[in-house]
C-alpha positions in Angstrom: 10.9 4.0 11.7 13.9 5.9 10.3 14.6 3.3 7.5 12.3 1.3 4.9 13.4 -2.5 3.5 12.9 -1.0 -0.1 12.8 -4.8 -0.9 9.6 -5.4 1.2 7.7 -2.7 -0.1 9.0 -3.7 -3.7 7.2 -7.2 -2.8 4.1 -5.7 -1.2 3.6 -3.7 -4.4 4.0 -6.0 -7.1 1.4 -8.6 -4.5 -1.0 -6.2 -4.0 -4.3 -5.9 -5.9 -3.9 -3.0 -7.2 -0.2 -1.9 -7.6 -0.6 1.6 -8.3 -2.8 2.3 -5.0 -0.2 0.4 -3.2 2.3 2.2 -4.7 0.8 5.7 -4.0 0.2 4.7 -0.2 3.9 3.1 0.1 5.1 7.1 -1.6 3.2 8.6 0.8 5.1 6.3 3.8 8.3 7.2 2.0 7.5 10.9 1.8 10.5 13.0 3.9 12.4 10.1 5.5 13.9 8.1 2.7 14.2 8.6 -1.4 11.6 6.3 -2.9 13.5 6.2 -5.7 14.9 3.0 -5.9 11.6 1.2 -4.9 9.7 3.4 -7.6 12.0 2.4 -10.2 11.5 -1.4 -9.9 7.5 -1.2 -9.5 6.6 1.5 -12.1 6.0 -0.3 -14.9 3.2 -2.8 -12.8 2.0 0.1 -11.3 1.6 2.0 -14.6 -0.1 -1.4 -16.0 -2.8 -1.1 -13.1 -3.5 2.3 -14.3 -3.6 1.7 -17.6 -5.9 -1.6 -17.2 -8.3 0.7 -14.5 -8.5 3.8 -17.3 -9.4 1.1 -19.9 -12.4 -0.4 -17.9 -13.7 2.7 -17.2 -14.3 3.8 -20.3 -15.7 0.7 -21.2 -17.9 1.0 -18.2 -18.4 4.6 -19.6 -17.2 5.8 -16.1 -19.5 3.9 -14.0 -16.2 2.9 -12.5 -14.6 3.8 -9.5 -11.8 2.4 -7.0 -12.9 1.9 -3.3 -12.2 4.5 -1.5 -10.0 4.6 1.2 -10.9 4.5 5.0 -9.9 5.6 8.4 -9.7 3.5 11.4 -10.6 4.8 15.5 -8.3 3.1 17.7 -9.7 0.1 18.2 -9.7 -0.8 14.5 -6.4 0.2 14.5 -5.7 -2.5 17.0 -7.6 -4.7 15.1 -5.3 -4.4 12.4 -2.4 -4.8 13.3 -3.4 -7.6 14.6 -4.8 -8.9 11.4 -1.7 -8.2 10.4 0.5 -10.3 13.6 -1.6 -13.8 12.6 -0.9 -13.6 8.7 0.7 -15.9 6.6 2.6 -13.3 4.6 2.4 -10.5 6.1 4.0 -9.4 3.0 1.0 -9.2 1.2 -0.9 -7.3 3.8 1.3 -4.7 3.8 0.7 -4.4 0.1 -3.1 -4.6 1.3 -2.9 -1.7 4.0 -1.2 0.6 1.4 -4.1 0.0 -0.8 -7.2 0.2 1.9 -6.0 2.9 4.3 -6.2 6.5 4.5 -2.8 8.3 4.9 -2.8 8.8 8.7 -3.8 5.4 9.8 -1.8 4.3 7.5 1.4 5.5 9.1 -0.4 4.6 13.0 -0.6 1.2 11.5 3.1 0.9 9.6 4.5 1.9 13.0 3.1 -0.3 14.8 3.9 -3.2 12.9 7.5 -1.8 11.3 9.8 -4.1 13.3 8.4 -6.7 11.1 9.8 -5.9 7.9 13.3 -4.6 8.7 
């Protein structure tokens, strides 16, 4: 796992459900092995939309509102992702998915395990 597709995570971003949770979890991948950088550049401005729509219904919701928190997997989940992530259709879009719902360890666990399939 020494090198990221920038152009995959660019994709998994901009698919995800939230873009700037997915981008936060793709930084934190990034973090010490490559420059994010170039991938940042291309996906801030959907990012910084999510944000801005999130901050804008939660003061409508007078901040009732909060994002779902993230979770960690035991190793058995973890298998159970990545296979989830094996029978997709766009696997694509899962990624975007795993950077949104995982903590930061099983996050990487996960992207390591399935990181031959987006070089």
């Amino acid at each position: 796992m020494t090198s990221f597709n920038d152009q995959v995570f660019i994709d998994a971003i901009k698919k995800s459900k939230s873009p700037k949770l997915a981008y936060n979890g793709a930084k934190f991948l990034y973090e010490g092995k490559q420059s994010f950088t170039p991938v940042g550049k291309e996906v801030l401005d959907v990012a910084w939309a999510d944000a801005k729509q999130f901050n804008r219904a939660v003061e409508r919701r007078q901040g009732r509102l909060s994002r779902t928190p993230r979770y960690s997997l035991d190793e058995q989940g973890i298998e159970s992702e990545v296979k989830r992530i094996l029978e997709a259709k766009d696997m694509v879009k899962e990624l975007g998915r795993i950077l949104i719902e995982l903590e930061e360890p099983t996050l990487e666990i996960v992207y390591q395990r399935v990181s031959h399939l987006y070089t």
